[in-house]
C-alpha positions as CSV (number, residue, x, y, z in Angstrom):
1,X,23.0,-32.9,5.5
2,X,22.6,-30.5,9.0
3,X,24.5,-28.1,7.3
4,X,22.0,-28.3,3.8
5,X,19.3,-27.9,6.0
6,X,20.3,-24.6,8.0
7,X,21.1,-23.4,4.5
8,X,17.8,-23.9,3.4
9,X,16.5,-21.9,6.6
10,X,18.1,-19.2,6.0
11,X,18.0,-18.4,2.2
12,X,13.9,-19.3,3.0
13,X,14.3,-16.6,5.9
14,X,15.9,-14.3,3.3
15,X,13.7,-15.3,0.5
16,X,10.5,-14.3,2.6
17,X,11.8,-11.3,3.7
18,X,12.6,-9.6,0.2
19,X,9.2,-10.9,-0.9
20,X,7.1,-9.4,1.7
21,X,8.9,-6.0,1.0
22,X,8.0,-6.5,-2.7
23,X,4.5,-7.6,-1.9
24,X,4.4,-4.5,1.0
25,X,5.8,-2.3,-2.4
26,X,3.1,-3.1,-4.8
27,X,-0.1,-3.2,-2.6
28,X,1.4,0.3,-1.8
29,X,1.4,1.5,-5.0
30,X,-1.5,0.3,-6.3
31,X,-3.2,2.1,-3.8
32,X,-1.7,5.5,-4.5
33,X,-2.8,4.9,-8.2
34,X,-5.9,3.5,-7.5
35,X,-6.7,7.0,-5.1
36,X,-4.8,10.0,-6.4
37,X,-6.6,12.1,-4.2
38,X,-7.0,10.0,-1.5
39,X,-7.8,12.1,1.8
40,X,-6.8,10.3,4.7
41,X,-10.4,9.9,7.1
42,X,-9.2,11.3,10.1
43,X,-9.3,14.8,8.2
44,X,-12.6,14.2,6.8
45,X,-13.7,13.8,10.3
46,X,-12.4,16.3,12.0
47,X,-12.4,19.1,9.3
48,X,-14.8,17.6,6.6
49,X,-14.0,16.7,3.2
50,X,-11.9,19.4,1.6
51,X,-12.6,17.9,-1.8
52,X,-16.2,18.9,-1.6
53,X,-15.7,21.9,-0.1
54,X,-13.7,23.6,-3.1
């Protein structure tokens, strides 16, 4: 049965893991689609928004 258990830790341990990379994968990529021409702010503060300016 101690040997089921620490089983079960790991393949939860491994479990989460691959699933937080999936998760981390699609939030990702639904923000790319979501902003395809997403300027990151720190450039619109220091140099203004190019977007506006062409």
């Amino acid at each position: 049965m101690k040997t089921a258990n620490i089983l079960l830790v790991i393949f939860a341990f491994i479990a989460l893991s691959i699933y937080k990379k999936y998760i981390k994968a699609m939030i990702n990529d639904r923000i790319r689609r979501a902003q395809p021409a997403a300027v990151p702010q720190l450039v619109v503060e220091r140099y203004g928004d190019p977007i506006k300016q062409a």
